[in-house]
Each structure stands twice: as structure tokens, then as C-alpha cells.
C-alpha positions in Angstrom: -16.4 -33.8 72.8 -17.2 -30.9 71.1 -19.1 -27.8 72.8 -22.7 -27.3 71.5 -24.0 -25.2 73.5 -24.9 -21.2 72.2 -23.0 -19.3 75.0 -20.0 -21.7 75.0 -19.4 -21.1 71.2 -19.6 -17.7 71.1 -17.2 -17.6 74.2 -14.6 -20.5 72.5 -14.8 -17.6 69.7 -14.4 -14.9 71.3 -11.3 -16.7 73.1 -9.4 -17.3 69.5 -10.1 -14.0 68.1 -9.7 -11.8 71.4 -5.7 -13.9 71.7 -5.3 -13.0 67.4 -6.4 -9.8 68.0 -3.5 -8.6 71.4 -0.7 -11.0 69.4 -1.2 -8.9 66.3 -0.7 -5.6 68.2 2.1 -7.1 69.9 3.3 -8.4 66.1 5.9 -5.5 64.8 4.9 -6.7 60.9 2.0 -6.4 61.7 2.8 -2.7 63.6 4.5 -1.9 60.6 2.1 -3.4 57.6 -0.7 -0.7 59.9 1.8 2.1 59.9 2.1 2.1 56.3 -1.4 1.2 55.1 -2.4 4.5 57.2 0.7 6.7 55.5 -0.7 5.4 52.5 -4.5 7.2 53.4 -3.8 10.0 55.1 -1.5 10.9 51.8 -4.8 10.4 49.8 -6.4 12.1 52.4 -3.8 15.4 52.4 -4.0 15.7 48.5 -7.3 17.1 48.4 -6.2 20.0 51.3 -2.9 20.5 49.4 -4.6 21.1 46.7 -7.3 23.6 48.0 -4.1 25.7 49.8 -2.8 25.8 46.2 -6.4 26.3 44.2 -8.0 29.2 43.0 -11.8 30.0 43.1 -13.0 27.7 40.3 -16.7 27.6 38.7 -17.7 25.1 35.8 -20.6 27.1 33.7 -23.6 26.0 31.7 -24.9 28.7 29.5 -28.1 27.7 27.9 -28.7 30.5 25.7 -24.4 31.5 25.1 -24.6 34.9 26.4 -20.9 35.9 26.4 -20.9 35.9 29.7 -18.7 32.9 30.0 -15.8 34.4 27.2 -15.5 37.3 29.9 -15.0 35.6 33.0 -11.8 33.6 31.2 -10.5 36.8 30.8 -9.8 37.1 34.7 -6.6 34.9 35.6 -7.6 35.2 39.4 -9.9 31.9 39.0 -10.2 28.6 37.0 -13.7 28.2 34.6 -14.8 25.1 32.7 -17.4 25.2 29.9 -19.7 22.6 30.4 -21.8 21.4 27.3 -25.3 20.2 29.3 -27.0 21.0 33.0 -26.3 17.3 34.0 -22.5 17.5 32.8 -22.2 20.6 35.0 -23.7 19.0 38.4 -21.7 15.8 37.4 -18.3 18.1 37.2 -19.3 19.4 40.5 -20.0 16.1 42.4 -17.1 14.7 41.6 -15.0 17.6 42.3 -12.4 17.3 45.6 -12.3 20.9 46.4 -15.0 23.5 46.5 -16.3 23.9 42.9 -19.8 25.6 41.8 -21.6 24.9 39.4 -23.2 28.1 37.4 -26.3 27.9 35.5 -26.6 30.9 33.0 -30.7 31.2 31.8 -30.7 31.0 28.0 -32.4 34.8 28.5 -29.5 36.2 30.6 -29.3 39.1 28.4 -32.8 40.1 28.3 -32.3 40.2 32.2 -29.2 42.6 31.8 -31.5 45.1 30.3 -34.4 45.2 32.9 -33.9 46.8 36.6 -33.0 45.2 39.9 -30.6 42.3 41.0 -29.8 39.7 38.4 -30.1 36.1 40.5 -28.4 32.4 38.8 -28.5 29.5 40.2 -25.6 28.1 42.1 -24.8 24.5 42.7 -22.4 23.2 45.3 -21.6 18.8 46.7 -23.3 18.2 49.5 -20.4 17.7 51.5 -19.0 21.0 51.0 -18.5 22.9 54.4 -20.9 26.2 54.1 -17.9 27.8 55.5 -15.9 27.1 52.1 -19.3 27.3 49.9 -20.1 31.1 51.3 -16.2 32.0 50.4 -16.5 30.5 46.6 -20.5 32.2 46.6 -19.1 35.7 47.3 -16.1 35.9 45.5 -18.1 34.9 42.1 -21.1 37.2 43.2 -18.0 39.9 43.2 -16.3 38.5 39.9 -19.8 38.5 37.9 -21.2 42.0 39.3 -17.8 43.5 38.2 -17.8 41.7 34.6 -21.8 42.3 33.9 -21.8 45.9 35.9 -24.9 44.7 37.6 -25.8 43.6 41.0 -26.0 39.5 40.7 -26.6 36.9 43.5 -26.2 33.8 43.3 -29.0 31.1 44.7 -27.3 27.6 45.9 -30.5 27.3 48.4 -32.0 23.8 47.5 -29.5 22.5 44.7 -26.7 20.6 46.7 -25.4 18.1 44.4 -25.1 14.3 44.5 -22.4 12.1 43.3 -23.8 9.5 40.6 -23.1 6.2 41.3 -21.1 5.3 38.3 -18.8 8.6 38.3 -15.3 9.1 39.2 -13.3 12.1 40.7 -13.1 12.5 43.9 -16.0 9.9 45.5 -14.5 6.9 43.5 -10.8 8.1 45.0 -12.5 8.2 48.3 -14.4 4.8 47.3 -11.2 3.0 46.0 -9.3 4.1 48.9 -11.5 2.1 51.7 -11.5 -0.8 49.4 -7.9 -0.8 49.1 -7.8 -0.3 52.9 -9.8 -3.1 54.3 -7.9 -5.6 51.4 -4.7 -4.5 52.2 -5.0 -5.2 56.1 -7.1 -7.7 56.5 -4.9 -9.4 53.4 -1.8 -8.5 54.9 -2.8 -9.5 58.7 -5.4 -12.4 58.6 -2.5 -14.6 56.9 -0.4 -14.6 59.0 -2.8 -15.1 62.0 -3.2 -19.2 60.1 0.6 -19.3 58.9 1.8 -18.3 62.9 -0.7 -21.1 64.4 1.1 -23.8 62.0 4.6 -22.3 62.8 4.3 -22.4 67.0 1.9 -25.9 66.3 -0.4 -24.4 68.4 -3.1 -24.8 65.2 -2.9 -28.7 66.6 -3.8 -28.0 70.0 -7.0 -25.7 69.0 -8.2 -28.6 67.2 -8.0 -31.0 69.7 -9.6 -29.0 72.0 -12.7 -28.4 72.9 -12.9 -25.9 70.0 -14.7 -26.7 66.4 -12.9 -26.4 63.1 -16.1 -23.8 62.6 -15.1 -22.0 65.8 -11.2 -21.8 65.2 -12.3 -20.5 61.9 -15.0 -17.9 63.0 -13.0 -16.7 65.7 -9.9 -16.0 63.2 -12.4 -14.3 61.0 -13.6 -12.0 63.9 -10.3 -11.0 64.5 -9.8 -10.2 61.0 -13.0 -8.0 61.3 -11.9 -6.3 63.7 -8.8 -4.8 62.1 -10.7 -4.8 58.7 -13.5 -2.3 60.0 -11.1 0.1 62.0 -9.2 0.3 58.5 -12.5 1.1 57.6 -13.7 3.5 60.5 -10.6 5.5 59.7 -11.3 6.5 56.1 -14.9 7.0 57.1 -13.3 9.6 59.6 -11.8 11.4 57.3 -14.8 11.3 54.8 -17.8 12.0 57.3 -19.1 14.4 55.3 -19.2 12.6 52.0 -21.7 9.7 53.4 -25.3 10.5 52.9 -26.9 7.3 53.7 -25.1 5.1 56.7 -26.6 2.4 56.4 -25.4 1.6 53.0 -22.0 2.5 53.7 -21.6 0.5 56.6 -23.4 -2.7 55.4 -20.8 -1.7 52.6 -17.8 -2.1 55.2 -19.0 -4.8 56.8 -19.5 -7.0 53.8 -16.5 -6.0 52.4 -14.4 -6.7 55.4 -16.1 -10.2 55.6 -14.9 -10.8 52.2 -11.2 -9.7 52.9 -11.0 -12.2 55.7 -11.7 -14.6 54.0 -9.5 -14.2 51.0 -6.7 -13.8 53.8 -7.8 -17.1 55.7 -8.0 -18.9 52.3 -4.4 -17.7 51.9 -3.4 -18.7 55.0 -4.4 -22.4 55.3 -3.2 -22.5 51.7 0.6 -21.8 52.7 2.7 -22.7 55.3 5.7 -20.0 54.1 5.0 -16.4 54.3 7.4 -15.5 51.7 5.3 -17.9 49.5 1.7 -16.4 51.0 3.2 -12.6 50.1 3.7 -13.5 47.0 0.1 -14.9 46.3 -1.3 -12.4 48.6 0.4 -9.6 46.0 -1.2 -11.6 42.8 -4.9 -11.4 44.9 -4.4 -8.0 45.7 -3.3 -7.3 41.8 -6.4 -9.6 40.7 -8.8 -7.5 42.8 -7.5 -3.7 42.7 -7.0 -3.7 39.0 -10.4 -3.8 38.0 -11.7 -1.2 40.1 -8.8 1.1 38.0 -10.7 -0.5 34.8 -13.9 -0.2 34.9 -13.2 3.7 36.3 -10.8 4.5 33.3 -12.0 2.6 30.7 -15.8 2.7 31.0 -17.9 2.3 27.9 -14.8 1.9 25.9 -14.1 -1.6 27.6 -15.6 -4.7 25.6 -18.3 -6.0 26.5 -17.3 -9.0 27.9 -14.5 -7.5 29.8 -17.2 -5.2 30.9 -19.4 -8.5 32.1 -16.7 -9.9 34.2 -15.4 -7.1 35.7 -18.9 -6.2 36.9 -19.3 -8.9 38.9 -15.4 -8.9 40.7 -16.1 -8.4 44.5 -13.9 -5.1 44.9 -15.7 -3.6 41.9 -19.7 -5.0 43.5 -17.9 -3.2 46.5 -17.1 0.4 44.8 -20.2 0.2 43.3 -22.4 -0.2 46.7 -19.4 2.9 48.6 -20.3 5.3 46.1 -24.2 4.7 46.2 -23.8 5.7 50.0 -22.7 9.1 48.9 -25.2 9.9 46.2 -29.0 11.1 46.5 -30.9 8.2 46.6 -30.5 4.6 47.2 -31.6 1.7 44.5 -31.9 -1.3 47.4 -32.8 -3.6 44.9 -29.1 -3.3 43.5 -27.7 -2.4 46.8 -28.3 -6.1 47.9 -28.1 -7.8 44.8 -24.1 -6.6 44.7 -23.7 -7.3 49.3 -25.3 -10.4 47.9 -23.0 -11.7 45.7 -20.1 -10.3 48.2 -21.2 -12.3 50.6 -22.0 -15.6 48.6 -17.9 -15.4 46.7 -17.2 -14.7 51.0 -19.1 -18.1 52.3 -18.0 -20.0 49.0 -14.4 -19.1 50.8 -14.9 -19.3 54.1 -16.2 -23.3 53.4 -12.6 -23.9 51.4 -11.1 -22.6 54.5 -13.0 -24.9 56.7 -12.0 -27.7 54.2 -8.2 -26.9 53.7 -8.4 -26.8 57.4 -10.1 -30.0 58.1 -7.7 -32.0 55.8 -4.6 -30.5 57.9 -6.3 -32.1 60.8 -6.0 -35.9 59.6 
């Protein structure tokens, strides 16, 4: 007879998953498939630091009013300056930058201010994530750089004008963005799996049905185990990304949802197949399937067609970018926030119920 009552599912539950979860550490694949899935981020992670030991101060300048000022400062070889065309093109250069980049507005009467007394003051835009330790280097060195060039005092005002990510840009945040979604797939896709194929190998799957256990609780307690390896893949990332998140609660409804998904594309996968060679090979199609998009829709933008554009859109991975990256921007559109978690978790239940069913038939 089955168990109905509250406490004695959620303890059947915890039972399953608690076993999946010790048997996975104790799994070398599964020690292995870890090991390399965290090579793979802290390599992401160490590019941006390699990158700043080998960088040079680097500005990207608006100049409203082309003063000039801009054609002198590429005359110094001791830093890197970009031209930007518009004010918004500037802060969107600078949000999406990895290493400590500021954003220089020149007034379109900078030269009228050359020829009146006192300090000269521009505004000065840095991310928001930027430590003030790296920010007050970059500050003084330009401050330097531009009193030289212009033979006039000028400071430089970053007070009030940290900069935002937007939601639908790339550079760094989408790297950051893609790499936690590649992260939770790859684990929970690479461990979930095999948690159904190892149950159907040792025939202990046909003992958990016959017991006291549910077909509902074998599955949910797979599926928490799953979760848990999904959001320490997750937690990890974060770690090395604290300061990028400016609103938690998106990003970790974002993990959450996104985990929930990867379990069940894993479980699917795993009451699907009884090999694992067979499951690796589908598992590297779904992985393929869902990764490729979020490349897509980041390269290829507004130059995609418009269908394409349509049904990439609504792909779980790319919903999931979508809802990362609004955690590290300004503000937070809710209404589109759980419209994408939404669909993420309607695609998870639609697979979650397949699961169920695949592992119902296996039970006649």
C-alpha cells in the first residue's frame, strides 16, 4: 500500500535522493565528469584576471562636441582608447567590459572650459561590479594622462554613474551568463542519467517500485538529488561572480528554475536508455540542441531571421540567459522575469510527467 501520509513522503524522498546523492560522490565518473566541468569554469573564470595582468589602462570616449581631445590621447601607447559614436554606446562598452574599463564623457563645450580658470571636471563611468580598489587605479592614471595632454588640472567624477549591464548585451555578463547555464546542464545532464541507467543495471529500480515508495516519489527524490548537484554547479559560478549580481532574487529563482529543468532533461534521458554509451550519445545531441542557441541569438542578433529569431527565443537555455543577465543589470522587468521561469518550468513539468510515464510502463 502506498504511503500517503505528508511526513512519510517527504522522508521516502529524502531516503532516494540522500542514497543518489553519497553513491554519486562515491561514483569516480561522476568524480571525474565534476573535476572537469569545474576545470572548465575556473578557466573562464582565470581569463578575465589573465587578461587584466596583461591589460593596459583602457578608456572608451564619447565626445559630444569632437574637441580633439580624443586624437591626442591615441597618441600615448601606454593605454588602449575606443571612440564611441553615442553616450549609450559608451556605458554599453563599459558594462559589458571584463576588466576595469571607464567610460569618458567629453561636454560638447570642452574647449570653452580649457579657456576659463580652475579644475576642468568630466564625467567618469565605471560597472558596478568593479572593485573601487581597481576603479581609483584606472581614475588616477587618466586624471594624470588628460592633465598632461590638456596642461590643465582635470578630475574625473564617477560619483553616481556606476553602469548596468543591459539585458540583451554580450561581453563579459553573457560569458558569465552562458557559463552557469552550461554548468548546471552539463552536471545535472552528465549525472542525473546515470542515477536511472544505475537503478536498471543493479535492478534495484524494481525493488523501489515495489516498495512502499510511489513512482512520484522515486521520481522526486531522483530529481532532488539532481538539484542538489545542479545548484552547487551553480553556487560555484555565483562565487566567483558575487560582485556581478545586483538583484538575488532573480538570479537565484534563475538557478533554481534552471536546475529543475536540467534534471529533468537528464531523468528523461535516463528512463529513455538502458546503455550509457547510447544515453552519452543523446545526452551530447541535447546538450548541442540547447547550448547552440544561446551562441546564436548572442552572435547573430538582429541579423537572424525572424523566425529563427521566434524559436530561438523561446528554447529554455536561451529564456534562462535571458532571466541571468537581468539579475546583473539596473532594474528588474518582473512581468518578463516570470513569463521566461514560466515557460522553464512548464517545458520542466511537461518532462518530468514523460518521466513518470516512461517509468510507469517499465513497471508492468
Amino acid at each position: 500500500m502506498k504511503v500517503k501520509n505528508l511526513s512519510d513522503n517527504l522522508r521516502i524522498m529524502w531516503a532516494i535522493a540522500a542514497k543518489d546523492i553519497v553513491d554519486a560522490i562515491k561514483n569516480k565518473t561522476t568524480i571525474s565528469i565534476i573535476v572537469g566541468v569545474a576545470f572548465l569554469m575556473l578557466s573562464g573564470q582565470a581569463l578575465p584576471l589573465l587578461l587584466k595582468l596583461k591589460s593596459i589602462p583602457s578608456v572608451v570616449v564619447y565626445d559630444d562636441g569632437e574637441s580633439g581631445l580624443v586624437a591626442e590621447l591615441k597618441k600615448s601607447d601606454d593605454l588602449g582608447l575606443r571612440a564611441a559614436r553615442s553616450q549609450q554606446e559608451m556605458q554599453d562598452a563599459v558594462g559589458a567590459a571584463a576588466s576595469p574599463l571607464l567610460g569618458l564623457a567629453i561636454p560638447a563645450n570642452f574647449d570653452q572650459t580649457l579657456e576659463t580658470g580652475g579644475p576642468v571636471e568630466l564625467a567618469g563611468y565605471f560597472v558596478h561590479w568593479i572593485s573601487p580598489a581597481d576603479a581609483a587605479e584606472v581614475e588616477i592614471f587618466f586624471e594624470e594622462k588628460l592633465t598632461q595632454v590638456v596642461g590643465k588640472q582635470v578630475r574625473i567624477n564617477t560619483k553616481g554613474r556606476a553602469v548596468y549591464p543591459v539585458p540583451d548585451g554580450g561581453g563579459h555578463p553573457f560569458m558569465v551568463a552562458m557559463s552557469l547555464v552550461t554548468a548546471i546542464l552539463t552536471i545535472c545532464g552528465a549525472i542525473v542519467p546515470f542515477l536511472m541507467i544505475e537503478e536498471k543495471e543493479t535492478h534495484t529500480l524494481d525493488a523501489l517500485l515495489v516498495s512502499p515508495a510511489s513512482i512520484g516519489q522515486v521520481v522526486a527524490g531522483k530529481a532532488t538529488a539532481g538539484t542538489f548537484y545542479g545548484l552547487t554547479a551553480a553556487g560555484v559560478v555565483f562565487a566567483f561572480n558575487l560582485r556581478m549580481v545586483a538583484h538575488w532574487e532573480v538570479a537565484l529563482l534563475a538557478a533554481l528554475c534552471g536546475t529543475l529543468f536540467a534534471v529533468a532533461v537528464g531523468l528523461l534521458l535516463g528512463s529513455l536508455f538502458d546503455n550509457p554509451g547510447s544515453m552519452n550519445l543523446w545526452f551530447g545531441a541535447a546538450l548541442v540542441v540547447l547550448l547552440m542557441p544561446m551562441f546564436l541569438v548572442n552572435t547573430l542578433g538582429a541579423n537572424a531571421p525572424a523566425i529563427l529569431r521566434t524559436i530561438m527565443s523561446w528554447i529554455p537555455s536561451v529564456l534562462l540567459i535571458k532571466v541571468i543577465l537581468i539579475s546583473f543589470s539596473g532594474s528588474v522587468p518582473w512581468g518578463e522575469v516570470l513569463t521566461n521561469l514560466g515557460a522553464i518550468l512548464g517545458c520542466t513539468g511537461l518532462l518530468l510527467a514523460l518521466v513518470v510515464w516512461r517509468v510507469r510502463r517499465s513497471d508492468r
